[in-house]
N, CA, C and O atoms as CSV, one atom per row, in Angstrom:
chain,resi,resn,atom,element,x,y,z
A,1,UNK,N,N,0.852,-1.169,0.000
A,1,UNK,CA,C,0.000,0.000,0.000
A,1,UNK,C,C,0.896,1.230,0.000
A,1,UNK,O,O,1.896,1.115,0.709
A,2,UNK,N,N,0.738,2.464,-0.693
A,2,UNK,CA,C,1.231,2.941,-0.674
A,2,UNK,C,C,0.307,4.471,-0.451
A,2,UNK,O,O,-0.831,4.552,-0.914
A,3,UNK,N,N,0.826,5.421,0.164
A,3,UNK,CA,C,-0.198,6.337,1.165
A,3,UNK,C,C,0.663,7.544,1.085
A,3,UNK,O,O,1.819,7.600,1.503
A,4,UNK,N,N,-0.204,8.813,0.330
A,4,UNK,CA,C,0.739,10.384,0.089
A,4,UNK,C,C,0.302,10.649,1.282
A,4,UNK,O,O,-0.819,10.438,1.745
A,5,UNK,N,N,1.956,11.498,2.164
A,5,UNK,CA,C,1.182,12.257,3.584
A,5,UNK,C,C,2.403,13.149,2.742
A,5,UNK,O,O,3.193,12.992,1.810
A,6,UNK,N,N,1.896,14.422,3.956
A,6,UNK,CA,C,1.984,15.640,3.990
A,6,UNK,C,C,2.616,15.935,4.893
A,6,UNK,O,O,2.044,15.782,5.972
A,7,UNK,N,N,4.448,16.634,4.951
A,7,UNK,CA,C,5.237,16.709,5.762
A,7,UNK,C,C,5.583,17.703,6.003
A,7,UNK,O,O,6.433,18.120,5.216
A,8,UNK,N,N,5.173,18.696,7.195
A,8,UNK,CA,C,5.504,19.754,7.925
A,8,UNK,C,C,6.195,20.209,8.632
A,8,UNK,O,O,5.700,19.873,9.708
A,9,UNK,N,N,7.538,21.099,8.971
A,9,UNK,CA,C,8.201,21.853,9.656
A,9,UNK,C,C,7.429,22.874,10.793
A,9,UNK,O,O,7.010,24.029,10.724
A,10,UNK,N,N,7.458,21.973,11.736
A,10,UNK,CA,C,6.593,22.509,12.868
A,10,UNK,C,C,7.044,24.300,13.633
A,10,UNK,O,O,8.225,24.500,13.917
A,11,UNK,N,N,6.302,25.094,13.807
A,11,UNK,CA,C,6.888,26.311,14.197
A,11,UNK,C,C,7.891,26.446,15.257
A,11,UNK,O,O,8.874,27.183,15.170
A,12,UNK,N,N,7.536,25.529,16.500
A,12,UNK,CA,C,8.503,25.531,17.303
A,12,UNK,C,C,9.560,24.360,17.449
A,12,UNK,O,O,10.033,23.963,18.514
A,13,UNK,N,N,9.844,23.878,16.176
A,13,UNK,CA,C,10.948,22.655,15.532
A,13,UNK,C,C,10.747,21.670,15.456
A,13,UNK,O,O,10.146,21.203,16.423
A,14,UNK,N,N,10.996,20.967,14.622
A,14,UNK,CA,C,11.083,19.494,14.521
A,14,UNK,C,C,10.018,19.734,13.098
A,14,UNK,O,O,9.892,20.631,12.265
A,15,UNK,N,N,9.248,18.181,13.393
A,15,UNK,CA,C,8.229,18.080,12.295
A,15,UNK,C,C,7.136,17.170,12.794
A,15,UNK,O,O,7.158,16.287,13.651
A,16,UNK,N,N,5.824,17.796,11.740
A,16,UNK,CA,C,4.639,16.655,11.613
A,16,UNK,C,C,3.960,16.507,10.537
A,16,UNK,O,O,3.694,17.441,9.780
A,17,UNK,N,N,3.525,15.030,10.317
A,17,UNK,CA,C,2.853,14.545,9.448
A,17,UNK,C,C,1.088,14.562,9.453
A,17,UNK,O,O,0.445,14.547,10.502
A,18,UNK,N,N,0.516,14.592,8.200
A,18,UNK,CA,C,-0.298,13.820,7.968
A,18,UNK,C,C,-0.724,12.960,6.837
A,18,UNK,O,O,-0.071,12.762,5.812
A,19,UNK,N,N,-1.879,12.472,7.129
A,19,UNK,CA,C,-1.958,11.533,6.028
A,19,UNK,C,C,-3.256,11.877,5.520
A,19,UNK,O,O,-4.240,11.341,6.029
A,20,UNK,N,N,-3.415,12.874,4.385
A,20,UNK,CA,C,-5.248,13.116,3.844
A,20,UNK,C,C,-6.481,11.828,4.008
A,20,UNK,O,O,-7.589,11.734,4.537
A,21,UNK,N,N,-5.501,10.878,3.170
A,21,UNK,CA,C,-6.311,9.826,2.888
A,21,UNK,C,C,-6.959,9.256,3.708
A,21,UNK,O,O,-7.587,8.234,3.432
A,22,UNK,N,N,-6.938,9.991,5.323
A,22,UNK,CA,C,-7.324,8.912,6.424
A,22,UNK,C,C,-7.228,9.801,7.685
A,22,UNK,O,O,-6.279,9.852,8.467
A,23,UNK,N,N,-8.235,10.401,7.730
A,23,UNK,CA,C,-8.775,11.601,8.689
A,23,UNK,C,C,-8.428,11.191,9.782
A,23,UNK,O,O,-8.797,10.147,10.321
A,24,UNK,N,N,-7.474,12.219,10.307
A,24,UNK,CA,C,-7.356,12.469,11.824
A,24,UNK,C,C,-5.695,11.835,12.421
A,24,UNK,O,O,-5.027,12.118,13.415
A,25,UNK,N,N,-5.430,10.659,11.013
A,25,UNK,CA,C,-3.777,10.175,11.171
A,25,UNK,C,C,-3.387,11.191,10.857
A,25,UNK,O,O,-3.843,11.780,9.877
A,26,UNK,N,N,-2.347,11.712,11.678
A,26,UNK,CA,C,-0.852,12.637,12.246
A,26,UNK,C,C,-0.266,11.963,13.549
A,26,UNK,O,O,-0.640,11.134,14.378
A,27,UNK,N,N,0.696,12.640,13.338
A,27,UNK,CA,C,1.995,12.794,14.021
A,27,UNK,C,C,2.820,13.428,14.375
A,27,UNK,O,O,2.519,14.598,14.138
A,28,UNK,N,N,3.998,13.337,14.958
A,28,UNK,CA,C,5.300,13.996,15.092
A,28,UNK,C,C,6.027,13.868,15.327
A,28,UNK,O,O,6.181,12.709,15.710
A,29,UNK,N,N,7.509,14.909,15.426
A,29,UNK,CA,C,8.886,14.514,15.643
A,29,UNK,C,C,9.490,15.288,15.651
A,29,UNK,O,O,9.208,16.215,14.892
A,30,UNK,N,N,10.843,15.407,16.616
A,30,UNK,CA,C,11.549,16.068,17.327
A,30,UNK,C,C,12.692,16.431,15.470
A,30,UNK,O,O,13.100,17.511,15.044
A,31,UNK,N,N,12.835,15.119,14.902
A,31,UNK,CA,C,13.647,14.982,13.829
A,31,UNK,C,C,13.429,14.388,13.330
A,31,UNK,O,O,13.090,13.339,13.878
A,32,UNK,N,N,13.391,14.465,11.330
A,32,UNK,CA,C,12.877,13.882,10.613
A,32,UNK,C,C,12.615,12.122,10.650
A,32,UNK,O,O,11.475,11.698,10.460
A,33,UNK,N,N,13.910,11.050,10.943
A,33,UNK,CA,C,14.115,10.221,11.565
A,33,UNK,C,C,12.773,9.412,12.179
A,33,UNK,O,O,11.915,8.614,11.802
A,34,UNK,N,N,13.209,10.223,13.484
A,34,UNK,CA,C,12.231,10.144,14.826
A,34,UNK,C,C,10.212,10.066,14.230
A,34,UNK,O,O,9.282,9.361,14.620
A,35,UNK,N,N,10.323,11.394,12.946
A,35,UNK,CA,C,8.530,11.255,12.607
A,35,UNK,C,C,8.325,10.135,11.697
A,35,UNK,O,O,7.191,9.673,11.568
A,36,UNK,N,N,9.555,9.540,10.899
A,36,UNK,CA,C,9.548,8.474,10.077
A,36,UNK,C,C,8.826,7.399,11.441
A,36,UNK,O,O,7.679,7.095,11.768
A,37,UNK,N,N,9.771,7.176,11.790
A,37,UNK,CA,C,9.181,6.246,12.999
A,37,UNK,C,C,8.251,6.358,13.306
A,37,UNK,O,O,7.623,5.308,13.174
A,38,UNK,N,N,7.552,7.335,13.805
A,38,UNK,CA,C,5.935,7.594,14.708
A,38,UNK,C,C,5.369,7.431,13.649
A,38,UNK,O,O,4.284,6.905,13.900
A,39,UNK,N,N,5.551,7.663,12.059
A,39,UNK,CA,C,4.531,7.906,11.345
A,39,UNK,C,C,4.266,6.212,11.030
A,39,UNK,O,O,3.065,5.955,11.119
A,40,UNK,N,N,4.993,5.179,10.733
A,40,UNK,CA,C,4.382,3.694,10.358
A,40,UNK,C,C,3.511,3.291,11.990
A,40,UNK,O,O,2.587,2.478,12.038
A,41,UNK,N,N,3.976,3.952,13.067
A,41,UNK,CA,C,3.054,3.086,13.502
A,41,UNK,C,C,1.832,3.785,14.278
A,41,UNK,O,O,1.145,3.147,15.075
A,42,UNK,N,N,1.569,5.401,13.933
A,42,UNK,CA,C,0.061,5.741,13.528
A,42,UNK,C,C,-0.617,5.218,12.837
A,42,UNK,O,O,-1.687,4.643,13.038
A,43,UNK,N,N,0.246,5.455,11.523
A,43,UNK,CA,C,-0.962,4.446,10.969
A,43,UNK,C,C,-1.275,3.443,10.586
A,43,UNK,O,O,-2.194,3.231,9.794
A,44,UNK,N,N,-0.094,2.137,11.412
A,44,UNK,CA,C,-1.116,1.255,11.789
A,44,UNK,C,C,-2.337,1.197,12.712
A,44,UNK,O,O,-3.419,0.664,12.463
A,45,UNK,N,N,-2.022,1.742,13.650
A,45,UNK,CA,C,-3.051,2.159,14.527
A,45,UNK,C,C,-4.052,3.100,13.954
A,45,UNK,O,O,-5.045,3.021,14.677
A,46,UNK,N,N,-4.228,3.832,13.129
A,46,UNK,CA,C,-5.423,4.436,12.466
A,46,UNK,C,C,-5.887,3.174,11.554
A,46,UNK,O,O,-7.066,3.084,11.212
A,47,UNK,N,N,-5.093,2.372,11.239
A,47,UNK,CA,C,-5.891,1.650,10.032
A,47,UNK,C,C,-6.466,-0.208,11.066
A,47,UNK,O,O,-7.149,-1.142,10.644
A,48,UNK,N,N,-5.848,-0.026,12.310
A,48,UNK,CA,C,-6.193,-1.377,12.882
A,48,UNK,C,C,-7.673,-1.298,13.207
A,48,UNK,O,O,-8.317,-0.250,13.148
A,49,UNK,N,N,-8.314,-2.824,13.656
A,49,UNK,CA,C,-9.674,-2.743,13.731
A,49,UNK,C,C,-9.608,-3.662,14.801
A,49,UNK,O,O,-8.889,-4.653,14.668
A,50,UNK,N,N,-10.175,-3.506,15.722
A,50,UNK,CA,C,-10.832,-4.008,17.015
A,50,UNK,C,C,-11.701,-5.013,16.757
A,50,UNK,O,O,-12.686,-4.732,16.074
A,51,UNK,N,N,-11.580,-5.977,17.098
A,51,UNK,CA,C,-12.643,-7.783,15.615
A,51,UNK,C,C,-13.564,-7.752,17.345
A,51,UNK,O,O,-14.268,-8.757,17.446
A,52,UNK,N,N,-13.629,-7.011,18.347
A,52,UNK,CA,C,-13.941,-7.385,19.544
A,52,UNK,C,C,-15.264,-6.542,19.390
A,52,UNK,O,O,-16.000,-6.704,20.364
A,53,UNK,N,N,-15.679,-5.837,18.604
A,53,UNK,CA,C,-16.686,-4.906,18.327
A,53,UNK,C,C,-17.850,-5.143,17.450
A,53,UNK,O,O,-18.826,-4.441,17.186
A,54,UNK,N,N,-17.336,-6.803,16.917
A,54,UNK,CA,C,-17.914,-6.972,15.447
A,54,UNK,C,C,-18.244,-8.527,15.878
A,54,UNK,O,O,-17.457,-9.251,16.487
A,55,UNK,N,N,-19.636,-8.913,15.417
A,55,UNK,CA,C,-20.334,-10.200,15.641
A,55,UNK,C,C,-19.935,-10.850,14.266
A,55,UNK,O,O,-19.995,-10.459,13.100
A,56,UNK,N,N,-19.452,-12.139,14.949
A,56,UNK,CA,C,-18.705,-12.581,13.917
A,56,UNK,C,C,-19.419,-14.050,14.125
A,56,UNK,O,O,-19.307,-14.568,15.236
A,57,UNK,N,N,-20.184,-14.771,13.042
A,57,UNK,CA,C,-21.055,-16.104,13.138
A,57,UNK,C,C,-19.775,-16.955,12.250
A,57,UNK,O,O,-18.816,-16.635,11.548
A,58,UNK,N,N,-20.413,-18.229,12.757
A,58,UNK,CA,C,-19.729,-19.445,11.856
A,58,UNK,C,C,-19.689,-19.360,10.652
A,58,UNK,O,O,-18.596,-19.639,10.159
A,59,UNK,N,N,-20.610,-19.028,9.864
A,59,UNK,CA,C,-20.770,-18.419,8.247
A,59,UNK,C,C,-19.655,-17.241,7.711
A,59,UNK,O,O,-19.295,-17.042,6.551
A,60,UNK,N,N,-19.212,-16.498,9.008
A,60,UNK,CA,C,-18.818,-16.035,8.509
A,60,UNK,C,C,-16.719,-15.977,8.411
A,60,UNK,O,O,-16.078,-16.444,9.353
A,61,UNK,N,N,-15.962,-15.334,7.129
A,61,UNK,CA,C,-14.668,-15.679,7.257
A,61,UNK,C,C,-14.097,-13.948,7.681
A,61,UNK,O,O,-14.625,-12.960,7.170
A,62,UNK,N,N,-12.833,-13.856,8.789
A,62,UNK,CA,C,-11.951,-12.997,8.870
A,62,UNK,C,C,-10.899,-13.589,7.726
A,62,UNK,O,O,-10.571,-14.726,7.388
A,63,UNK,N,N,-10.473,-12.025,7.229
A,63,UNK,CA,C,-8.912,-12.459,6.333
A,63,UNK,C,C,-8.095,-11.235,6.177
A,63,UNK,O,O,-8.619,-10.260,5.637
A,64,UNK,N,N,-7.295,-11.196,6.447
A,64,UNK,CA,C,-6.236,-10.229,6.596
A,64,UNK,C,C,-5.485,-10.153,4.727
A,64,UNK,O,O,-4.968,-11.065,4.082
A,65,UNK,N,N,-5.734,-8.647,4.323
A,65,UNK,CA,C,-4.874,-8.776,2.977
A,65,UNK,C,C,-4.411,-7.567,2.793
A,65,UNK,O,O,-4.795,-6.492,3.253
A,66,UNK,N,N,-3.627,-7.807,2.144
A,66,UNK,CA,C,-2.187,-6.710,1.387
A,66,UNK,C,C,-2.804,-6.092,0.301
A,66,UNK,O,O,-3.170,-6.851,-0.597
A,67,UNK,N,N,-3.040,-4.727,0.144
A,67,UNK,CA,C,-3.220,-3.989,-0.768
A,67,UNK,C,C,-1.729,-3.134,-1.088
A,67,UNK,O,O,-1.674,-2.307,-1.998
């Protein structure tokens, strides 16, 4: 998958991200580095799903896939 964010020079230093495609993922960082880092695992966490929320019957299949 591949995902355009939007990389900002924060006023009082460092930097933050976002990501359009997916309201409300941002981030930040002290140094470019450092927001690389925070930024893969926002958004996994913006894109993970809680299966604990969702009624799931015998009929039906979970499947995890790679876009």
């Amino acid at each position: 998958m591949k995902l355009k964010v939007i990389i900002h020079e924060a006023e009082e230093g460092g930097y933050w991200a976002e990501v359009p495609s997916i309201p409300g993922c941002v981030t930040q960082g002290d140094t470019f580095d450092e927001l690389l880092s925070n930024f893969y695992e926002v958004v996994e966490g913006c894109l993970a799903v809680d299966m604990e929320n969702f009624i799931v019957t015998e009929k039906d299949r979970v499947m995890e896939i790679a876009v």
